[in-house]
N, C-alpha and C positions, 0 to 999 in steps of 0.2 A: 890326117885331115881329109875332110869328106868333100869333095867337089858337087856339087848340084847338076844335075843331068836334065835335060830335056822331058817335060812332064813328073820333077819332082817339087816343083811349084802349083798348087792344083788353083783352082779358081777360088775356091773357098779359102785361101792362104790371102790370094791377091784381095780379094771381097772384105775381108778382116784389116787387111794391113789399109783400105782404103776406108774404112771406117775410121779405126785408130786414128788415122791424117785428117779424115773431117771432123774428130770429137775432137783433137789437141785445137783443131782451129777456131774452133768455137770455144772453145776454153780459153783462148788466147783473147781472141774479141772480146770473150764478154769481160775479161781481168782488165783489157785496154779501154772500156768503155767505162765500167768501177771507178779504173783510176782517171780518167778526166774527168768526171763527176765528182770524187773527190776534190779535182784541185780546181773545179770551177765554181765549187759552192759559195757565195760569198766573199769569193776574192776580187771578184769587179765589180761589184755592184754601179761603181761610176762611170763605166764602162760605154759605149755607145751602145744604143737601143739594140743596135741589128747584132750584137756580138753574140747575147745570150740566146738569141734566137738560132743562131749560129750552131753555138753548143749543143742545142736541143736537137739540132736539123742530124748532126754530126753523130749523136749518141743515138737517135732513131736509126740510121742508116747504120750503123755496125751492128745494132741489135737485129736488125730485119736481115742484114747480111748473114749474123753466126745463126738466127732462125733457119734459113733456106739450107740451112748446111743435112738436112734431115738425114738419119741412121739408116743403111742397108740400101743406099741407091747408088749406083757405079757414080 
């Protein structure tokens, strides 16, 4: 078993691995945003006025969210 020593972690390991974590979370968002779209399409339509607006407010904000997430920034 190999132990990890002080400077066998380089920046480019850590720079990678903090990518990986912003692209899974944006991949996450945008699959959690799909799937409320999906289940809001036409299922309330009787719904009160401000709900669907609601919806829209909701799926703007997680997309604008996994947007900001951008590739190669600490």
């Amino acid at each position: 078993m190999s132990v990890l020593r002080t400077g066998d972690i380089t920046d480019d390991m850590i720079q990678a691995m903090e990518t990986a974590k912003r692209q899974g979370l944006q991949k996450d968002l945008r699959a959690l945003a799909a799937h409320i779209r999906a289940n809001a399409q036409g299922r309330h339509d009787g719904a009160k006025p401000g709900w669907r607006a609601g919806v829209e407010w909701t799926l703007l904000w997680i997309e604008n969210t996994a947007a900001q997430l951008p590739e190669g920034q600490p």
